[in-house]
C-alpha positions as CSV (number, residue, x, y, z in Angstrom):
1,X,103.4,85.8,103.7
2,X,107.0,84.9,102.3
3,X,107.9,88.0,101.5
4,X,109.3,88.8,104.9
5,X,111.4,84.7,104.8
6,X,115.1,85.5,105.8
7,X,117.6,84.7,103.2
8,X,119.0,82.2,105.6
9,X,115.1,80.7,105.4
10,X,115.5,80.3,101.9
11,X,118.9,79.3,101.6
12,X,118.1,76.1,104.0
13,X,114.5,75.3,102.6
14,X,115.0,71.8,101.1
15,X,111.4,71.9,99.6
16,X,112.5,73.0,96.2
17,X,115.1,70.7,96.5
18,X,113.1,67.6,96.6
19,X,110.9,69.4,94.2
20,X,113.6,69.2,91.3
21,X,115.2,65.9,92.1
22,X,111.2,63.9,92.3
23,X,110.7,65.6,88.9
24,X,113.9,64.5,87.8
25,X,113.4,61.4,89.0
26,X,109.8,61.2,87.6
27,X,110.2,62.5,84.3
28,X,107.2,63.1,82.1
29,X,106.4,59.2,82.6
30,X,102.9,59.4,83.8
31,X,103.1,56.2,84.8
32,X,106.7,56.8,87.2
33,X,104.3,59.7,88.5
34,X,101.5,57.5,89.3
35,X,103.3,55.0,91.2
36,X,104.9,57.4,93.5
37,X,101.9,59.5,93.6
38,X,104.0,63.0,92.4
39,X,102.2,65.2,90.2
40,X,105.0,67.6,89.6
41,X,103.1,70.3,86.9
42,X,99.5,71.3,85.7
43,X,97.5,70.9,82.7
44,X,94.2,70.4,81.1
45,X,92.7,67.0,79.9
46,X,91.8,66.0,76.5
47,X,88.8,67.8,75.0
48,X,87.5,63.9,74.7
49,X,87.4,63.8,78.4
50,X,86.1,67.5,79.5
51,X,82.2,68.1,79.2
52,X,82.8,72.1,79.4
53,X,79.4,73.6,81.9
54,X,80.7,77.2,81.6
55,X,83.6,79.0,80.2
56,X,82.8,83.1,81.5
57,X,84.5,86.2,82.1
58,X,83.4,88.0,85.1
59,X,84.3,92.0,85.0
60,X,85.2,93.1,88.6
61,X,83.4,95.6,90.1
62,X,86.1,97.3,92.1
63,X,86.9,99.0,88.8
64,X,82.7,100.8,89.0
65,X,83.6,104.8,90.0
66,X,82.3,104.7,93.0
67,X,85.7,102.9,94.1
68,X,87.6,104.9,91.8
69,X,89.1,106.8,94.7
70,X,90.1,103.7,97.0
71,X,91.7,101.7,94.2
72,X,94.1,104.4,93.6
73,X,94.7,104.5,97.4
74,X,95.1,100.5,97.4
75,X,98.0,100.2,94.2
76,X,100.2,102.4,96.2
77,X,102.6,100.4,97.7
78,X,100.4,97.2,96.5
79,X,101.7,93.7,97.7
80,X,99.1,91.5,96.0
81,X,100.4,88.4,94.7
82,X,100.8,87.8,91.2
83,X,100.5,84.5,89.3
84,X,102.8,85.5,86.2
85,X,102.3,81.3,84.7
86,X,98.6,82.7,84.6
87,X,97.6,82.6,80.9
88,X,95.0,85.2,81.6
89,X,96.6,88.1,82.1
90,X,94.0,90.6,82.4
91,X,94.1,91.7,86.4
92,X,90.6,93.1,86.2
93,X,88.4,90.4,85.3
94,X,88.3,86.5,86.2
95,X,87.4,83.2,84.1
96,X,84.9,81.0,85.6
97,X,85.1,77.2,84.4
98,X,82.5,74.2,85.4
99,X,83.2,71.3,83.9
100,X,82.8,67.2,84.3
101,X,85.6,65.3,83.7
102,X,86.3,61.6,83.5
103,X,89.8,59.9,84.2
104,X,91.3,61.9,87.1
105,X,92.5,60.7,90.4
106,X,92.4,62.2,94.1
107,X,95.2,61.9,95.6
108,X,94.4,62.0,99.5
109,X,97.9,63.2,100.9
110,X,97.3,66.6,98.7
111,X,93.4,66.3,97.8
112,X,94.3,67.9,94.6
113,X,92.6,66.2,91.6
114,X,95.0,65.0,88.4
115,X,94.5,64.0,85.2
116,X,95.4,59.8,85.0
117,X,96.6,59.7,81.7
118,X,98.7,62.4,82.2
119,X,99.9,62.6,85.7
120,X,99.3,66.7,85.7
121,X,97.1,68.5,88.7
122,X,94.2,70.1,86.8
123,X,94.6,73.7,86.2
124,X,92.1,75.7,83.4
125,X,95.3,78.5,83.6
126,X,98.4,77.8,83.5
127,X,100.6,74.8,82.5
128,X,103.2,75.6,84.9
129,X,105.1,73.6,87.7
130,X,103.3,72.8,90.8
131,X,105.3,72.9,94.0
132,X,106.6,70.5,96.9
133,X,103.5,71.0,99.2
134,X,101.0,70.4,96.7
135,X,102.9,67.9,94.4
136,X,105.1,65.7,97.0
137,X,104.9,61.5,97.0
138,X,103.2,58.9,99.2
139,X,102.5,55.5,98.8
140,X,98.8,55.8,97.5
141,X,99.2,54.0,94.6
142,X,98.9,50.7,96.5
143,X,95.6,52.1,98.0
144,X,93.4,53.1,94.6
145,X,89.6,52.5,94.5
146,X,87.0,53.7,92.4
147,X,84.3,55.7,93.3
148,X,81.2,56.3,90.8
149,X,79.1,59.1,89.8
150,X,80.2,62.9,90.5
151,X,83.0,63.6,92.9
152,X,84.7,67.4,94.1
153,X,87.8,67.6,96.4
154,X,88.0,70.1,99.2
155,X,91.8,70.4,99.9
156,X,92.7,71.3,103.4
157,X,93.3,75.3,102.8
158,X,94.4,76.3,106.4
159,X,93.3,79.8,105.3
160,X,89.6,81.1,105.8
161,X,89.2,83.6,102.7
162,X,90.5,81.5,100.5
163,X,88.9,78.4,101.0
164,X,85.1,80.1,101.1
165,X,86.0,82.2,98.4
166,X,88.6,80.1,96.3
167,X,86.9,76.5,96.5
168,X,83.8,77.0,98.3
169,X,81.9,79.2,96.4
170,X,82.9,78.0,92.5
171,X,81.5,75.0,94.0
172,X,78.3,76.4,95.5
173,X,78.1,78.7,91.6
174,X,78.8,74.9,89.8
175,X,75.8,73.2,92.1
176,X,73.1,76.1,91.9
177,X,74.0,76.5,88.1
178,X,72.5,72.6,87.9
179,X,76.1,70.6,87.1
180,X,74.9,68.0,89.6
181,X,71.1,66.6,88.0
182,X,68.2,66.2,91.4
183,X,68.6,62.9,91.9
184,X,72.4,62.2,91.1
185,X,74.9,61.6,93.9
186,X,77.6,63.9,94.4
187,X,80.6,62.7,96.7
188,X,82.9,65.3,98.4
189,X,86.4,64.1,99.1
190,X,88.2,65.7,101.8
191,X,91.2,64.9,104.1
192,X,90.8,62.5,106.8
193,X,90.6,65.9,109.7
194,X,88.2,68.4,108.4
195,X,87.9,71.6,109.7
196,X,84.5,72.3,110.9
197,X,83.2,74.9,108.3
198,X,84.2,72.0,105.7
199,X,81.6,69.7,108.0
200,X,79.5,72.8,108.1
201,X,79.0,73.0,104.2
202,X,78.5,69.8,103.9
203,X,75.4,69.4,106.0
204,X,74.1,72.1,104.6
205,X,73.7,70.9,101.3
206,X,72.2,68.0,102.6
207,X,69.9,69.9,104.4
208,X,69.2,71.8,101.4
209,X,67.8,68.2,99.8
210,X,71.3,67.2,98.1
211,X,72.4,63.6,97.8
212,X,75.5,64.1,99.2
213,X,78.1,61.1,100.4
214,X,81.6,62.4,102.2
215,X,84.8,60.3,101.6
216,X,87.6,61.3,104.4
217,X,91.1,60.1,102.3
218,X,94.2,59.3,104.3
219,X,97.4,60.3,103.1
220,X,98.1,56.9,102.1
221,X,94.9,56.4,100.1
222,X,93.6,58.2,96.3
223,X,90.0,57.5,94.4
224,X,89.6,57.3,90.6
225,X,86.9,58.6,89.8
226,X,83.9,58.3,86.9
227,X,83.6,62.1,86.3
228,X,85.1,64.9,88.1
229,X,83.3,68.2,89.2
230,X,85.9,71.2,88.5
231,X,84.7,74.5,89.6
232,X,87.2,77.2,89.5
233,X,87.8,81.0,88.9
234,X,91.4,81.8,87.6
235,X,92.8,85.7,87.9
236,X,96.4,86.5,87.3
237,X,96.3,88.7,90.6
238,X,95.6,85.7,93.3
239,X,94.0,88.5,95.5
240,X,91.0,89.0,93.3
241,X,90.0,84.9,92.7
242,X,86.2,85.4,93.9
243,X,84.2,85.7,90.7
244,X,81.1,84.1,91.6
245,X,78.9,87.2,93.5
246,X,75.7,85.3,92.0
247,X,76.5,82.1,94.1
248,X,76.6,84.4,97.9
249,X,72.6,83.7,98.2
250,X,73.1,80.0,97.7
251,X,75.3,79.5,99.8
252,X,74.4,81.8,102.7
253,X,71.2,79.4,102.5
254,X,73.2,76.5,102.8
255,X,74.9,77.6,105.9
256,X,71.7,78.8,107.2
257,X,70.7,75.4,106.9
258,X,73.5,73.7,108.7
259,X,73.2,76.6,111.7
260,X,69.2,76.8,111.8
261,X,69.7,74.6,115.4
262,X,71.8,77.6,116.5
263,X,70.2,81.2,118.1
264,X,72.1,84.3,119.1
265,X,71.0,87.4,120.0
266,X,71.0,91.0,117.3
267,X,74.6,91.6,116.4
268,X,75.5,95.5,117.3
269,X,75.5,97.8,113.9
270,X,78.8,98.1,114.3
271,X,82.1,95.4,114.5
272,X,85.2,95.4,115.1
273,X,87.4,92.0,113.7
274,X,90.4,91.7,115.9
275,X,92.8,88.9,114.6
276,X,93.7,88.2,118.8
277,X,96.8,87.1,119.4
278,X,97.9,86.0,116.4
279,X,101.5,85.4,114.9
280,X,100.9,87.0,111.7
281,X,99.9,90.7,111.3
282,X,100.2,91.7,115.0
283,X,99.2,95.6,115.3
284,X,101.1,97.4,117.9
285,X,98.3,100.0,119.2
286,X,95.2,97.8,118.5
287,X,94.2,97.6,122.4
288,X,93.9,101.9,122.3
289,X,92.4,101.8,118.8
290,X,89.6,99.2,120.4
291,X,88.9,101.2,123.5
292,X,88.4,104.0,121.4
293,X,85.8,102.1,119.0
294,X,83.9,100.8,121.9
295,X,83.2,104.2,122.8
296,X,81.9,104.5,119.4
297,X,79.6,101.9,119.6
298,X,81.6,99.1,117.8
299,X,81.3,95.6,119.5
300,X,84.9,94.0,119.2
301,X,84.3,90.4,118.1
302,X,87.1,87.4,116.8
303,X,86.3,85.0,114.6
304,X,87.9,81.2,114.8
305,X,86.7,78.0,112.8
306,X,84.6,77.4,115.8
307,X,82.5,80.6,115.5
308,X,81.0,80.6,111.6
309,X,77.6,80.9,112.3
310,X,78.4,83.8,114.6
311,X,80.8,85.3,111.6
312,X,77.6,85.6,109.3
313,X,75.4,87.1,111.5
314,X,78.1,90.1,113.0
315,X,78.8,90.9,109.3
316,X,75.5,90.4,107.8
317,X,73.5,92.9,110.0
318,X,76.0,95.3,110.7
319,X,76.2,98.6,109.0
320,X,79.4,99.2,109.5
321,X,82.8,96.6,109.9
322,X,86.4,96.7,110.7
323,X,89.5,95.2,110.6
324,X,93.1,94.5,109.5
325,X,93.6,92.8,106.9
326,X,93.3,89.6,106.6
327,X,91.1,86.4,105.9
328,X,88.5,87.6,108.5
329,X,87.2,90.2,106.2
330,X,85.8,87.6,103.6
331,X,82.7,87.5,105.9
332,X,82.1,90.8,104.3
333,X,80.1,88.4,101.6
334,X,77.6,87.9,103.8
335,X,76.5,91.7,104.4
336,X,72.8,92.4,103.9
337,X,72.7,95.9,104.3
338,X,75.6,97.2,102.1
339,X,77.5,97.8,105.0
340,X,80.6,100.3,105.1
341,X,84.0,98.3,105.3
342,X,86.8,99.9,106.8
343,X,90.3,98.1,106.3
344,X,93.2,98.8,108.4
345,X,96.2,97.9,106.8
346,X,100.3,98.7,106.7
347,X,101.6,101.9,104.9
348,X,103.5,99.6,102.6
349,X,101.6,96.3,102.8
350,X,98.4,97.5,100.6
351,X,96.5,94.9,99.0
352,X,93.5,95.1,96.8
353,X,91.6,91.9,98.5
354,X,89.4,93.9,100.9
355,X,87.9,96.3,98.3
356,X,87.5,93.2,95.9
357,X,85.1,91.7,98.2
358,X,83.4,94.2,99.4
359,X,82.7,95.5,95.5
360,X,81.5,92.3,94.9
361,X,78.8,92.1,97.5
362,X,78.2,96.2,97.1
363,X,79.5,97.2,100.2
364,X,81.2,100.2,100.5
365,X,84.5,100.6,101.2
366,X,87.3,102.8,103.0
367,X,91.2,102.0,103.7
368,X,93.2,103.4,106.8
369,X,96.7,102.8,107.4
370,X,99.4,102.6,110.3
371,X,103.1,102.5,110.1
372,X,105.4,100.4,107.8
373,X,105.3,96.6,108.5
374,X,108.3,94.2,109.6
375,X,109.0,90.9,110.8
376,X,105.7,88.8,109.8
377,X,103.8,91.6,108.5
378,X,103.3,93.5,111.9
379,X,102.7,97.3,112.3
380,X,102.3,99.7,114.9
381,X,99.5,102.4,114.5
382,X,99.2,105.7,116.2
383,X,95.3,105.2,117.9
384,X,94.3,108.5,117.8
385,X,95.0,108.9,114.3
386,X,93.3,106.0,113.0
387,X,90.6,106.8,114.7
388,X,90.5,110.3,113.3
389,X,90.7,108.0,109.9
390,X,88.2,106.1,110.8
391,X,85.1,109.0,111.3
392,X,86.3,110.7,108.3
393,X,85.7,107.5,106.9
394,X,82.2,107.2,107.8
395,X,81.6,110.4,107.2
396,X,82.0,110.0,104.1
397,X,80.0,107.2,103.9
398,X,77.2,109.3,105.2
399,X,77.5,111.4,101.8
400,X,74.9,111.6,99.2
């Protein structure tokens, strides 16, 4: 996203600013940090402190030959976001950690779990600097209480994909892998607001027989807890961070669970995912390329954090799904038929996520492209020619 900032953006963004000066300030003192509640860098606890559940690595299965063709298509002109502090360095595969671990606090204004004793957010990867949004002070230190037995914190991502795929479903591969014992309590921290899928995946693992209690932190307010749940997958290539394909059933029955209240009628075979008016990633064009999709039979749908249930059942039962890129096409996860996914993305704005996920739940997958993107990432297309694109496409798919 801030690869299209202005220079004059960057030039007056005082974030980094206060970043340097609170470290400064703060020093390495873990108790400074404490006090003012800024946890500047990352690191990993004491081996004393970390009961290690699983340490794998997870081969990705964009790199199978049936994608061979469509990876080669997404590295040209490939924007996905490195993480060069990443101490794994291999772009194809992921490590997948679970572990319990005692002494770390939860800081409510930034939900981000550090390590007490040595006022570092945990991090498996990397050692690195944090930043302002995820490291900056509040007065929680005058608000501290303990809380017993297991606790996970959901941090407020503000972006769909990443939050099912990043925190959601390590945590769903941590819970059906058994690090929370039947009978023991397991208490999900969140921010004070909570988006509604957050709600969602909460009652559905009580539904699903868990002893679950929810604690809603203001930014004022952090917990210390007995033992910590960490469940993360680390990548150096922050595109390809889902690593956890074996965890999709287990969660898919957990939402099922929250939603069984909820009906709707058969989805149509095939979708299209239109981001609506959006500020990011506009497509000049899409209202011709639609038209011409409903006359192929494709039912346009958006999807908001209102409409979840309704996500997993359009890309569950379709055969075929489209859209731009974008955190939409993580509902491709929930496919039951090994769908065909068809990605529309800018000429120079190619990123791998889109064939990552649909690899990992065995859909197929095809790319089409418009014109070079600008301001905020938008492109024009020409209709007809994405649609031309977009039969070829399933053409193929058709294929022995």
């Amino acid at each position: 996203m801030a690869r299209h900032h202005s220079a004059l953006h960057r030039t007056f963004d005082l974030k980094p600013i206060a970043f340097r000066v609170m470290k400064g300030l703060t020093g390495s003192s873990p108790a400074l940090r404490k006090a003012v509640s800024f946890f500047p860098d990352f690191g990993w606890p004491d081996d004393g402190k970390v009961r290690l559940i699983e340490d794998s690595v997870h081969p990705f299965r964009l790199m199978q030959s049936r994608y061979d063709r469509q990876r080669a298509f997404v590295s040209e002109h490939n924007v996905d976001v490195m993480k060069p502090s990443c101490r794994f360095t291999e772009p194809d595969s992921a490590h997948r950690v679970v572990a319990l671990l005692s002494g770390i606090l939860v800081p409510g204004h930034t939900l981000t779990p550090v390590d007490a004793a040595t006022g570092r957010q945990l991090s498996f990867d990397t050692t690195s600097d944090s930043n302002w949004n995820f490291a900056h002070p509040a007065p929680a230190a005058f608000h501290t209480r303990r809380v017993g037995g297991i606790v996970a914190a959901i941090p407020p991502y503000s972006h769909y994909g990443h939050l099912l795929t990043d925190v959601l479903m390590p945590l769903c591969h941590a819970l059906n892998r058994g690090a929370v014992a039947p009978g023991e309590t397991l208490t999900i921290a969140t921010a004070r607001s909570v988006n509604p899928l957050v709600l969602s995946f909460i009652d559905g693992l009580r539904r699903k027989g868990l002893s679950i209690d929810h604690v809603r932190l203001a930014p004022w307010e952090r917990i210390q807890t007995d033992s910590y749940l960490y469940a993360r997958t680390h990548c150096c290539n922050v595109e390809r961070l889902f690593a956890t394909p074996e965890a999709i059933e287990f969660a898919r029955s957990l939402f099922e669970a929250a939603y069984q209240d909820r009906q709707l009628p058969e989805p149509a075979p095939r979708i299209y995912l239109t981001r609506g008016d959006t500020r990011l990633r506009r497509v000049d064009g899409e209202v011709a390329l639609m038209e011409g999709l409903r006359q192929r039979g494709f039912q346009i749908v958006q999807a908001s954090w209102s409409n979840h249930y309704e996500q997993m059942q359009w890309f569950g039962k379709a055969q075929i799904v489209m859209g731009v890129h974008g955190a939409g096409l993580a509902n491709i996860l929930w496919a039951q038929r090994q769908p065909l996914l068809i990605e529309l993305m800018a000429q120079n704005g190619r990123k791998s996520t889109g064939l990552h996920w649909a690899a990992e739940a065995g859909a197929d997958y095809e790319p089409v492209i418009g014109g070079a993107e600008g301001q905020k990432q938008a492109f024009a297309i020409d209709p007809d020619a994405v649609l031309r694109d977009v039969d070829a496409a399933i053409e193929r798919s058709r294929a022995p």
